[in-house]
N, C-alpha and C positions, 0 to 999 in steps of 0.2 A: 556767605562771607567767611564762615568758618573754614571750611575747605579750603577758600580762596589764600588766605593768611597761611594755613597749614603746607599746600603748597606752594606758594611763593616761596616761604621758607626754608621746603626741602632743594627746592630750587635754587635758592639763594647761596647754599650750603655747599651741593655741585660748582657750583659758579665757583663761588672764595676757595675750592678747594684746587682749583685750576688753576688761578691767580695765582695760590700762593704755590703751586707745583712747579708753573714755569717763572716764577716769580725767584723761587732756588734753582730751577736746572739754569735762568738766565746768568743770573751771579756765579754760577759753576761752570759759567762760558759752554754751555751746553750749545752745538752748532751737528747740521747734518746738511747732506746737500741739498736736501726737501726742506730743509729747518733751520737756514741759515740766522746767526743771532739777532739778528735784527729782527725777522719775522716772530722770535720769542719773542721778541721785546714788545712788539707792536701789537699781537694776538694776546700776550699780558694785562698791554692797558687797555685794548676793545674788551676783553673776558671782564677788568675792574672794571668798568663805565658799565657793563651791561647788568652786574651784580651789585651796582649800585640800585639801578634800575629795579630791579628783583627786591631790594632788599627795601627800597621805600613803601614800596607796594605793599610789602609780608606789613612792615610797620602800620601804614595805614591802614590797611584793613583791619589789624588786629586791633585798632583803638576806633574805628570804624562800627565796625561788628557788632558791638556791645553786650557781647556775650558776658564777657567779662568788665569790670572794670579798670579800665585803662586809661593814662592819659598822656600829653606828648612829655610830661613831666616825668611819668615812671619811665618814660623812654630814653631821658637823657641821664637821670640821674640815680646814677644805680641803688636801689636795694630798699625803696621808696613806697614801692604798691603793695595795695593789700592784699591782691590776689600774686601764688608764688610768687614770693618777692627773693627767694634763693635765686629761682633760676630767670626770674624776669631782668632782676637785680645784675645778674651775669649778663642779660642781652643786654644791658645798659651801660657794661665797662666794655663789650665789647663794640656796641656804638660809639664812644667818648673815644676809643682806641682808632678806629675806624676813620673818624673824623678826625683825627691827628696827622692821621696818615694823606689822607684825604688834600687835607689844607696845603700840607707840607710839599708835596707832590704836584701841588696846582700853582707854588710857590717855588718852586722847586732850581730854576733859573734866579734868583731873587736871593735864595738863601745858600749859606755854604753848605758844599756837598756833604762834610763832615755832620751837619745837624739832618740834614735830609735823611741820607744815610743811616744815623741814629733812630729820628723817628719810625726809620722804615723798618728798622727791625722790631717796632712793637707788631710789626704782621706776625711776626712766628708765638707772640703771647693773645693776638686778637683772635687767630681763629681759631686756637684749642677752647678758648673761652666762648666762643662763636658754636661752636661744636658742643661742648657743656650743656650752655643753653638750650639748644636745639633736643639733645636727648633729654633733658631732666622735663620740658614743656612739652615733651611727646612721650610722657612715661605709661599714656593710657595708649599709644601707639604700638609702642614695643612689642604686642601682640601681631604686627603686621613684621613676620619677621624679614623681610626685605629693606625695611626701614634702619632696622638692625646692619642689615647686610651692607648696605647703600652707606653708613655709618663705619664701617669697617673696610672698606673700599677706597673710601674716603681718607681715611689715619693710612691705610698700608701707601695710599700714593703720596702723601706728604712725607711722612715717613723715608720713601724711598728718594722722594726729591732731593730732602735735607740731608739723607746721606751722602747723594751722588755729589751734594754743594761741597761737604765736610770732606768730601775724600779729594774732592779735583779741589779746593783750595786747600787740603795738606801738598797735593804734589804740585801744583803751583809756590807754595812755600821752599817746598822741597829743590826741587827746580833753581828757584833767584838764590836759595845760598850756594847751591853747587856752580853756579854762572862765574865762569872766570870774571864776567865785567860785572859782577855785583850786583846782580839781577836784573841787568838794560840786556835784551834780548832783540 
């Protein structure tokens, strides 16, 4: 069961790092002719729904297990259990973050785009904290230096997303004030 939890998790990790890669190249209107935006969009929310899937799993086994002492209470409420409660504590704000995003998104026709939108950029605070987690509860891992690597793979492609987002909405900015009509293109 221990294994099982451990990798769900690094699995989980893969998965939220996808999400939230095309989750920035979609908002950066990232399109190819293989990759049209819509397909971002779509392969977005099948990659979340599956990393959800992933991510129940890691949870319940690891309170399953009973390797450790765990409960669904240290799960939601961060910084609560007795065992690492630093880094369990952190899977806990980024569950609560997770589940913001979650609701919002399921609700998301219902509620105005302005608060969606808001909630959805707690993804760029949920997975660095998602990520935290995962390395400080895998510090007797870090000997498996692929773990390491897989962890660094991971920061360089978000990393690169959130640029690609930050540079195509400066020239998207850039763009609507130089538009003779005032940015209606």
């Amino acid at each position: 069961m221990w294994y099982f939890s451990r990798g769900t998790g690094i699995v989980s990790l893969v998965l939220f790092t996808a999400v939230v890669v095309l989750g920035a190249l979609g908002a950066g209107r990232f399109a190819t002719r293989a990759w049209p935006r819509f397909t971002v969009a779509a392969v977005h929310r099948n990659l979340a729904l599956t990393s959800l899937a992933f991510l129940a799993a890691h949870i319940a086994s690891a309170i399953l297990d009973g390797y450790v002492p765990l409960s669904w209470f240290d799960v939601l409420v961060p910084f609560g259990s007795d065992y690492r409660p630093l880094w369990v504590g952190l899977g806990a704000v980024a569950i609560d973050l997770l589940l913001a995003i979650v609701v919002t998104s399921l609700l998301r026709t219902r509620i105005p785009a302005r608060a969606w939108r808001a909630v959805h950029w707690l993804a760029y605070l949920c997975w660095p904290v998602a990520l935290a987690h995962g390395f400080g509860m895998a510090e007797d891992d870090a000997a498996y230096g692929w773990i390491v690597a897989l962890d660094v793979v991971c920061v360089l492609a978000v990393l690169g997303a959130v640029a690609y987002r930050a540079t195509r909405h400066d020239a998207d900015t850039a763009t609507r004030k130089l538009s003779p009509l005032g940015g209606t293109r």
